[in-house]
N, C-alpha and C positions, 0 to 999 in steps of 0.2 A: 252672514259673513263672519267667517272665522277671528276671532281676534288673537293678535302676535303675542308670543309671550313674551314678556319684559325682558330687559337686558341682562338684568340678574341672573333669570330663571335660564337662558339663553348663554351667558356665559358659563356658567354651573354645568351644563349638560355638556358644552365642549370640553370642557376642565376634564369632566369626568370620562368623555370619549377618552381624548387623546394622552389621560394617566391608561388606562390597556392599552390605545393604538400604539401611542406611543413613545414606550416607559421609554423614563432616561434615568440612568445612576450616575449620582457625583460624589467623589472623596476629592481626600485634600492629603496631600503629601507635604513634609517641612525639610527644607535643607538647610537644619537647624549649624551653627558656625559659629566657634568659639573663638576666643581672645587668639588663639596659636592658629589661627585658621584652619584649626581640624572641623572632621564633619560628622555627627550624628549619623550614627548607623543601627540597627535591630536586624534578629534574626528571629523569625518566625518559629514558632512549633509546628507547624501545619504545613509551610512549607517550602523548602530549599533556597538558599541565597540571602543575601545582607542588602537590606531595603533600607529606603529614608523611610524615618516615621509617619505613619499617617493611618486613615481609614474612610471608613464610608460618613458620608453626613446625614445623619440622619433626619427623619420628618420633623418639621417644624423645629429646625436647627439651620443657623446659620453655617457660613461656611466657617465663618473665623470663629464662632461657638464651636463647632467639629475639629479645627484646627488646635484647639487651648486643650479642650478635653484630650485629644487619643496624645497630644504630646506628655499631658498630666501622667495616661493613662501607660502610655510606654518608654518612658523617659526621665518622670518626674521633673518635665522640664516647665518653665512657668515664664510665660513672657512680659517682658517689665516695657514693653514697647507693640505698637501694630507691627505686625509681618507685612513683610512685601510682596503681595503678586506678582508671582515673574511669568506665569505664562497660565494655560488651560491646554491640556491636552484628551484627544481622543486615544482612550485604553483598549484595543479590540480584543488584548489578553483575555478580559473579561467579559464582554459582548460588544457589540455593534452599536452598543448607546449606551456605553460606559466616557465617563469625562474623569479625568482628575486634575485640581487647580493644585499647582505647584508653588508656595511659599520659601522668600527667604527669611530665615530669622535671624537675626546677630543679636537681639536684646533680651536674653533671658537667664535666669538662675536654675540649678538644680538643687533641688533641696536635700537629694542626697543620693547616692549608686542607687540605679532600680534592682530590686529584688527580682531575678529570672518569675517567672508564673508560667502557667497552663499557657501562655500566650506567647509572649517574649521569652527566648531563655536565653539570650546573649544581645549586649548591646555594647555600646564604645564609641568614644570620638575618636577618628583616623587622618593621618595627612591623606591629603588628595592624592600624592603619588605612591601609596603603601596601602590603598584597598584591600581588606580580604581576597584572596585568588577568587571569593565563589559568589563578589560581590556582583548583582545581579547589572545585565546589559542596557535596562534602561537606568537604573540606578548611577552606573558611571559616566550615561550621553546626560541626564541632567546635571550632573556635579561638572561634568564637563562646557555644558552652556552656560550656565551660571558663571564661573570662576575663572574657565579660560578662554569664554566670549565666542565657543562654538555657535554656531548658525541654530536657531531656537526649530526644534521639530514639531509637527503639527500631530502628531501619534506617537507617544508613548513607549 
């Protein structure tokens, strides 16, 4: 008689199916909002329209660890408080198992203008009613559930 493999051995091996069966990616966006109730915007190098801050989270990275970093990283923004989870969305822009958790932040410092780079080369705090023209479609339905309590979407 055969004997079972242990639990460990047993959860390990589905772990490891279902990272190829069935990848999933998550980032985290900030709809970071200052003292005037403007809102944190970047413009990508890579490509077209005016995004909330954010990125992928990477392995063995929290969400809110991913959430500090890409705001440090595109923003030099620093937060002096937890952010608030306002939702999870499914991104299909990106695939069919793409998620991104959407934060609000009101509690944070900049330490100073970011410097455009190879990454970001425009960024800015904007009122909610004076967007960039080329600010992007999900970019204005989140600023828009957030702030003037549209209906929360389940996709991105």
């Amino acid at each position: 008689m055969a004997k079972r493999p242990s639990e460990f051995v047993l959860r390990r091996l589905l772990h490891l199916y279902w990272r190829f069966a069935r990848g999933l990616t998550i980032g985290v966006r900030a709809l970071v909002i200052d003292a005037q109730g403007r809102v944190f915007l970047v413009k990508h190098s890579y490509i077209d329209g005016w995004y909330l801050p954010g990125g992928g989270v990477e392995v063995n990275e929290s969400l809110a660890v991913a959430l500090a970093r890409e705001l440090r990283e595109e923003g030099n923004i620093e937060l002096n408080g937890p952010p608030q989870l306002f939702a999870i969305y499914l991104n299909r822009h990106i695939s069919r198992r793409d998620h991104v958790a959407l934060y609000v932040v009101r509690s944070f410092t900049q330490s100073g203008v970011p410097q455009p780079n190879h990454e970001i080369v425009a960024h800015g705090f904007f009122a909610p009613s004076s967007l960039p023209d080329d600010t992007t479609r999900g970019t204005r339905e989140r600023i828009a559930e957030v702030l003037s309590g549209h209906p929360v979407a389940e996709v991105w």
